[in-house]
C-alpha positions as CSV (number, residue, x, y, z in Angstrom):
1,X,-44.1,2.7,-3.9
2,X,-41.0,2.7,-2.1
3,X,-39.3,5.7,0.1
4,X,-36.9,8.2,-0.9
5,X,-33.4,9.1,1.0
6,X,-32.5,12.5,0.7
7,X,-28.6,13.0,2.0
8,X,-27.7,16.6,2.6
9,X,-24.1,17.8,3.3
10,X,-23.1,20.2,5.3
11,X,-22.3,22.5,3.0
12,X,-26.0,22.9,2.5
13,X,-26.9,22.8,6.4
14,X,-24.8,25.0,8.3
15,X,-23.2,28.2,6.4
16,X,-19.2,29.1,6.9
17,X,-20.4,30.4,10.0
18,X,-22.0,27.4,11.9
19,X,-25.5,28.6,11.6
20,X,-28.3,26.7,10.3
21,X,-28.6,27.5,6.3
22,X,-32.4,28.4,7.3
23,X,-33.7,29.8,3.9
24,X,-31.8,26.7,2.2
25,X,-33.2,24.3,4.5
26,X,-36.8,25.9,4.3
27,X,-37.0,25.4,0.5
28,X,-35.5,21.7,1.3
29,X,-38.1,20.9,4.2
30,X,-41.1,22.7,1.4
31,X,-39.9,19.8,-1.2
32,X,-40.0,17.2,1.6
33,X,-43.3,18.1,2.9
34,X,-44.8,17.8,-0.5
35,X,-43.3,14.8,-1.0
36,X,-44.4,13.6,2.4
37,X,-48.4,14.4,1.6
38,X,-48.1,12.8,-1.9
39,X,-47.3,9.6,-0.1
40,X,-43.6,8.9,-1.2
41,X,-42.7,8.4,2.1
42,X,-39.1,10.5,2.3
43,X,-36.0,9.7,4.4
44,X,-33.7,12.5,5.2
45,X,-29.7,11.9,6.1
46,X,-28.4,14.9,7.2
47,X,-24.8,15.8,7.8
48,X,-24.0,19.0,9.6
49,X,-23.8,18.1,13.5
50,X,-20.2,18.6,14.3
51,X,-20.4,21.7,11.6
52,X,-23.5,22.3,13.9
53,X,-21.4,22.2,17.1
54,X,-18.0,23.9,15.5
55,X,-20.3,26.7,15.2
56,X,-21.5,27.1,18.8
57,X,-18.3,26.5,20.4
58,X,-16.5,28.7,17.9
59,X,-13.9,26.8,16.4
60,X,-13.4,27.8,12.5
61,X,-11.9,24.6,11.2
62,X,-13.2,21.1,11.2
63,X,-10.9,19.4,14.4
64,X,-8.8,16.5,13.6
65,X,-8.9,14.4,16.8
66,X,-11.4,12.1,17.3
67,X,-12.5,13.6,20.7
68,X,-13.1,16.9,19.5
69,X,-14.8,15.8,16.3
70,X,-17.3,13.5,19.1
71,X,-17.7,16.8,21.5
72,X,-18.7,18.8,18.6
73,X,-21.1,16.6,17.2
74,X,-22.7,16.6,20.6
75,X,-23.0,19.8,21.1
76,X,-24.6,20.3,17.9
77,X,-26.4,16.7,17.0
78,X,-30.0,17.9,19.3
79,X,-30.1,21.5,18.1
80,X,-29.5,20.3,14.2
81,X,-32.3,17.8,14.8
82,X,-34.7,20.9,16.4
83,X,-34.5,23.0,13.4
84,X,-35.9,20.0,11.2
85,X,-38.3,19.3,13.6
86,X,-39.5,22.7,13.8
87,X,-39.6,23.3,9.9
88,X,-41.2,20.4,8.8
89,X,-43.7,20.5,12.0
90,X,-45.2,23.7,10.8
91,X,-45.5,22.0,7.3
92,X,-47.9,18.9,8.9
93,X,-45.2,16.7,9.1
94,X,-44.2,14.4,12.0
95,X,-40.4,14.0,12.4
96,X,-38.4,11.2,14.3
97,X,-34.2,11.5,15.2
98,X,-32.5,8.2,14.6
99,X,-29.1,8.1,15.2
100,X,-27.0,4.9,13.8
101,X,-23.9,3.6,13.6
102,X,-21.6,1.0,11.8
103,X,-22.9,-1.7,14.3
104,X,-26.6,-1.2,13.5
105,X,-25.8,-2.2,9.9
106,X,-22.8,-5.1,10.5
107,X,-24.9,-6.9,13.4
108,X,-27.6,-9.0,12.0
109,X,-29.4,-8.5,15.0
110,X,-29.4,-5.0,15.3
111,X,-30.2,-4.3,11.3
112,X,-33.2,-6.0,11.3
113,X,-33.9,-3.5,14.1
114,X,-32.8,-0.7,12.6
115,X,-35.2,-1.7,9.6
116,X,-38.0,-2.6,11.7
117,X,-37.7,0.6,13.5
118,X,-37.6,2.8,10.2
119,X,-40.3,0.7,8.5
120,X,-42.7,1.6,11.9
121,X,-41.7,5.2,11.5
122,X,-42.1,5.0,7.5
123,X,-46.3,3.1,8.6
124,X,-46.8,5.8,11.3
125,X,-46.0,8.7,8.6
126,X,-43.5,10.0,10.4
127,X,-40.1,11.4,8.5
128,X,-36.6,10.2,10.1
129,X,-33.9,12.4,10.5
130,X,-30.6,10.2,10.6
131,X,-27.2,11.0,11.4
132,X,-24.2,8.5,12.4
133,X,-23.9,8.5,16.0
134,X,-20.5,10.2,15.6
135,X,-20.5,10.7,19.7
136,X,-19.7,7.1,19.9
137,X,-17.7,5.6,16.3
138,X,-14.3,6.1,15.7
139,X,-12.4,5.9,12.8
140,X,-12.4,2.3,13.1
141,X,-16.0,1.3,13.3
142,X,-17.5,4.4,11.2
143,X,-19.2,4.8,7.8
144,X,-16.6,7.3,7.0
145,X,-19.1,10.0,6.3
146,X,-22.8,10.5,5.3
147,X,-22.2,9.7,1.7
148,X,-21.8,5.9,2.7
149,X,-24.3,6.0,5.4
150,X,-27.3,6.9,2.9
151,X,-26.7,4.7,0.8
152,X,-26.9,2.1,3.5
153,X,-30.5,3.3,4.7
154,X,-31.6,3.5,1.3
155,X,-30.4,-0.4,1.0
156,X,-31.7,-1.1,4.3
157,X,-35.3,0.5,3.5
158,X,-35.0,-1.2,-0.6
159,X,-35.7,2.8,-1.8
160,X,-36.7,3.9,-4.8
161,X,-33.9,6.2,-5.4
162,X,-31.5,8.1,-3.3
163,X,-31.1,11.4,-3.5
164,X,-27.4,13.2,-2.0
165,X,-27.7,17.1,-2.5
166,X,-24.3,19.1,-2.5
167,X,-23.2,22.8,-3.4
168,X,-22.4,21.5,-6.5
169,X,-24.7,21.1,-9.4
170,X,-24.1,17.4,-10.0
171,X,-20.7,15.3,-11.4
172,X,-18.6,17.3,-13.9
173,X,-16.2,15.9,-16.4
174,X,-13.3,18.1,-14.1
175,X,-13.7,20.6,-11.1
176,X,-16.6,23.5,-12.7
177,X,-14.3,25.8,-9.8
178,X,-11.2,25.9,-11.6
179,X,-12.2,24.4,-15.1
180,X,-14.3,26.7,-17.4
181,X,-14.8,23.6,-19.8
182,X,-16.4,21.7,-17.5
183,X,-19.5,20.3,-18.2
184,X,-22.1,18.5,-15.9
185,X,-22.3,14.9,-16.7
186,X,-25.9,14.3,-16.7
187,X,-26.3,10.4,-16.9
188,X,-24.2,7.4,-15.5
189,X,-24.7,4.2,-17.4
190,X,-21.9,2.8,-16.6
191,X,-19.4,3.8,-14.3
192,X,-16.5,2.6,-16.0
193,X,-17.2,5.8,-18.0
194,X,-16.3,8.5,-15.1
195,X,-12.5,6.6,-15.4
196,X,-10.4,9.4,-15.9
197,X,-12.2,11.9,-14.8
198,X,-11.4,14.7,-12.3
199,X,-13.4,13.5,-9.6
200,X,-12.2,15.3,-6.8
201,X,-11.9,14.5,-2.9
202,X,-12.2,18.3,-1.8
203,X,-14.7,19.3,1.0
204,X,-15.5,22.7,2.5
205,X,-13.9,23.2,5.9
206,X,-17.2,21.9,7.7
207,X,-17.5,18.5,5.9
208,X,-15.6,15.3,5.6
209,X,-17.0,14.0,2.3
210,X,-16.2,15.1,-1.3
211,X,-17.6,14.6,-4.9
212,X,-15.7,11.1,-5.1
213,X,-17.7,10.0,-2.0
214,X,-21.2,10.5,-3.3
215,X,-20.1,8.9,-6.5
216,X,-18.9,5.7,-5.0
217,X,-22.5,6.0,-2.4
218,X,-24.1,6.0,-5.9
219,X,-22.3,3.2,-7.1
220,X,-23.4,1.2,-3.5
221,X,-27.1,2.1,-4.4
222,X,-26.9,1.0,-8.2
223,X,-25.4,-1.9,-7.2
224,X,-28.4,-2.8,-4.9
225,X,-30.7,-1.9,-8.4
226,X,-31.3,1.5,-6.7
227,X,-30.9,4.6,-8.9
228,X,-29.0,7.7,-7.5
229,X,-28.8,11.3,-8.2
230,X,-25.9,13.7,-7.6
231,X,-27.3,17.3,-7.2
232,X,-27.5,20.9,-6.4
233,X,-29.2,21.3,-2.6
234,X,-29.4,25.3,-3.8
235,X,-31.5,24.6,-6.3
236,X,-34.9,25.0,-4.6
237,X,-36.7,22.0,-6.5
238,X,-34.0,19.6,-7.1
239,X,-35.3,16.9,-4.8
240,X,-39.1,17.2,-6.6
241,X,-37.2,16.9,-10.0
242,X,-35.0,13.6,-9.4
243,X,-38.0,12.4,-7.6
244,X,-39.7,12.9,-10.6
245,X,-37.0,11.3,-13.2
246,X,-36.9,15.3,-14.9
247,X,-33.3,16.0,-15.6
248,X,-31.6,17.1,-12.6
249,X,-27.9,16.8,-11.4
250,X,-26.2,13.4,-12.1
251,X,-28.0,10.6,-12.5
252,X,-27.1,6.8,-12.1
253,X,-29.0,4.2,-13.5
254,X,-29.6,0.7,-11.4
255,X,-28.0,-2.0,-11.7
256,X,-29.1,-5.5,-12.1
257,X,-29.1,-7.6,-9.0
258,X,-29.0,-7.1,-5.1
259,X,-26.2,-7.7,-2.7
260,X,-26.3,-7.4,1.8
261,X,-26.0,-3.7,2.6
262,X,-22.8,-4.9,4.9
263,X,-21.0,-6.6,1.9
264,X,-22.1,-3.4,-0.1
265,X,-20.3,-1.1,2.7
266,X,-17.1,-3.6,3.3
267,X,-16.6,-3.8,-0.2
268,X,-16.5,0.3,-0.9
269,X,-16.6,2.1,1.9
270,X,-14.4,0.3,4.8
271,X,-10.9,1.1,4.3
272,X,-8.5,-2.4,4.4
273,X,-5.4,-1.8,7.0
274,X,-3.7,-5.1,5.5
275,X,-3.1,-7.9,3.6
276,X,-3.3,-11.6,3.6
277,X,-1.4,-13.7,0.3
278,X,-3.1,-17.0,0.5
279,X,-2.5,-20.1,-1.6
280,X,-4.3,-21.7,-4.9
281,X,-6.7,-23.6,-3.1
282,X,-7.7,-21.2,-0.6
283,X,-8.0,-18.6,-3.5
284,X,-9.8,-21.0,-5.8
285,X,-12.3,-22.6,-2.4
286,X,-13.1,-18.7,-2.3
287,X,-14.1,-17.3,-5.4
288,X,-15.8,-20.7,-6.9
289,X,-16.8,-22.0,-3.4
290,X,-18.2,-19.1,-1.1
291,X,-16.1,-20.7,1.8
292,X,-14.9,-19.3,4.8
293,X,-10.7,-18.4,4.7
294,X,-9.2,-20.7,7.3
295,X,-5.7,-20.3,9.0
296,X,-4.2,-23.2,6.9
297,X,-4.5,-21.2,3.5
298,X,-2.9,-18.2,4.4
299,X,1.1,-18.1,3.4
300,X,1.7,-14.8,4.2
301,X,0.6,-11.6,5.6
302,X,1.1,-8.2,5.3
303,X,0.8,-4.9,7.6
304,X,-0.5,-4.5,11.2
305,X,-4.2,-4.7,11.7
306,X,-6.2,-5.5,14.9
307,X,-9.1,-8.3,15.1
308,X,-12.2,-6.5,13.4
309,X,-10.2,-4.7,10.7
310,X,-10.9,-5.1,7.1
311,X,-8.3,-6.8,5.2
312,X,-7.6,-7.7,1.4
313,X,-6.9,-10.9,0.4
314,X,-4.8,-12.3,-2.7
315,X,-3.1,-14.7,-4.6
316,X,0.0,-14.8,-7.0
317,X,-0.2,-10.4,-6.7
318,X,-3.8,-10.4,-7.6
319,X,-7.0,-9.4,-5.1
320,X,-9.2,-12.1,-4.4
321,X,-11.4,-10.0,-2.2
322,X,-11.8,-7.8,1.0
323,X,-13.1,-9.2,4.7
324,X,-13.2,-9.0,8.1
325,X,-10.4,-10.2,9.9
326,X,-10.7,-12.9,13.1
327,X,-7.0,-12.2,14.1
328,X,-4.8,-9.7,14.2
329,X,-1.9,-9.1,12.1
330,X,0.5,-10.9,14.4
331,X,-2.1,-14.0,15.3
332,X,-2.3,-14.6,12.1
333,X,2.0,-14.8,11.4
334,X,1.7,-17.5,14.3
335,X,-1.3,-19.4,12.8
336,X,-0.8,-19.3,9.3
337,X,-0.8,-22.7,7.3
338,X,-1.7,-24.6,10.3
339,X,-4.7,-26.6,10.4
340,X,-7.4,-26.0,12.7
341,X,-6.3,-28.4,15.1
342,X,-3.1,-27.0,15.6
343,X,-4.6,-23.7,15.9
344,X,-6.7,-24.6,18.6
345,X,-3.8,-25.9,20.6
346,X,-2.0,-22.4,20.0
347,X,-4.9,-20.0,21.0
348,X,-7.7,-22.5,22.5
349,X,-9.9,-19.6,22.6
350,X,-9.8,-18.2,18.3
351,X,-12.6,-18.6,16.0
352,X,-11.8,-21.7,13.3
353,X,-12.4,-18.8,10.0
354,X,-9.6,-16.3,9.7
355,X,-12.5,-14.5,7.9
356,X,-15.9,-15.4,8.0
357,X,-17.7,-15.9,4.7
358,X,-20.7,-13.8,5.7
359,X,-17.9,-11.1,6.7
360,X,-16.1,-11.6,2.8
361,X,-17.1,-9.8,-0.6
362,X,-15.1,-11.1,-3.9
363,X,-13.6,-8.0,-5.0
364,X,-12.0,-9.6,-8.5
């Protein structure tokens, strides 16, 4: 039996004034504690540490520069942590913090870590807490919020479903705030079928995620054949219920077949910051061919990126797919359509692949 990742926002944390949600977060820790002695081995992903820290130093809306939004998470990333720790202690279970970032999933290297760590923790019986490491990411080289980083864990760890708890009671077919006709969708087959929908990007003032993120986390997890579940961290035994199939909240079936947890994240969660046109045969070499894009097919490109950034790639006003850029915007004007020879004698130093092909996910 596989573990169980259980995201929590930080509407269901930290109230409107900072503090620690404790009774909420009791009656989550009960549900995790009986999980925990029944052997399904749960994973919690918690948002909440800036929230955490906005509340100790004061400051009533979530800041906007990056700085601030790093202070504030550490000032508030230990003490989150010590209130898990101390509620699911007194239950009889053992806690762990594990803080990751962008990096630990990209980098071979360090993701086989990151597994090997949480599989030890997972043998020893011990719960992990994880956060993003938001003291050290930037915009650049973040998940973008929780959402998307729980849905990488539960990849990384091959779960048996993911759980992502909200103030909400699950997807609706338009906002239950403002719509009285409303009504809770309670089972994604297909999710083709939310298409019109009024799937909303709002947050409270503490959080940076939204409705439309946990549906597209859900849609990451399905597409690793891991089912999902969209619902109400009020109600006190939501988790038990999705962990025990009963009707709960949202829920998304699996889907058939497994894909990397990087190509998962680059292809739904990292925003692209240009765009490269390419020709027939570059398009054609990377859709039928799983090749590499070199310099020499690229006719065009489009915005300013840095080396690092995602980009999408296309032909004749279509999207081939979404990678990893070698080059920045401007390298690439100077290289484009040459050959790797003449590339070489341009920049000695650049990498042959424009974009790698283990840094590429067909998006068309």
């Amino acid at each position: 039996m596989g573990c169980l990742v259980v995201k929590l926002g930080s509407s269901i944390v930290v109230g409107e004034d900072g503090e620690p949600r404790r009774d909420v977060l009791e009656a989550v820790c009960d549900q995790l504690a009986a999980l925990h002695q029944a052997g399904r081995q749960p994973v919690v992903v918690t948002s909440g540490a800036i929230a955490r820290g906005m509340g100790i130093r004061g400051i009533p809306l979530r800041p906007r520069s990056v700085d601030e939004l790093q202070a504030a998470s550490a000032v508030g990333q230990g003490k989150l942590y010590q209130v898990y720790d101390e509620l699911l202690r007194v239950r009889g279970v053992p806690t762990a913090q594990v803080l990751l970032t962008f990096f630990d999933m990209s980098a071979r290297t360090h993701y086989v870590n990151a597994r090997q760590t949480l599989h030890k923790l997972l043998d020893w019986q011990v719960v992990p807490v994880i956060n993003e490491n938001d003291t050290t990411t930037t915009d650049e080289i973040s998940f973008g919020n929780n959402d998307f980083l729980a849905a990488q864990v539960a990849i990384l760890l091959g779960a048996e479903l993911l759980v992502l708890l909200t103030d909400a009671g699950g997807v609706y077919t338009a906002d239950p705030r403002f719509n009285a006709d409303a009504q809770l969708v309670s089972r994604v087959d297909e999710f083709e079928a939310l298409e019109g929908l009024d799937i909303g990007h709002a947050t409270s003032p503490l959080g940076s995620g939204g409705m439309r993120s946990k549906v597209v986390a859900a849609e990451m997890a399905t597409a690793a054949g891991i089912p999902a579940v969209i619902a109400s961290g009020l109600a006190r035994q939501s988790i038990l219920a999705a962990a025990d199939g009963e009707p709960v909240g949202t829920r998304f079936q699996a889907r058939g077949g497994r894909y990397s947890s990087f190509k998962l994240w680059l292809r739904y969660a990292k925003p692209t910051r240009g765009r490269v046109l390419v020709d027939a045969g570059a398009a054609r070499a990377l859709r039928e061919g799983g090749t590499s894009l070199l310099p020499v097919g690229i006719v065009d490109v489009a915005g300013e990126f840095e080396a690092g950034d995602a980009v999408e790639v296309a032909h004749d006003g279509r999207a081939v797919g979404k990678g990893i850029s070698n080059y920045s915007a401007d390298e690439l004007r100077q290289v484009r359509g040459l050959k790797s020879d003449a590339v070489r004698e341009i920049m000695p130093r650049a990498t042959e692949e424009a974009v790698h092909r283990d840094y590429f996910v067909l998006t068309s």
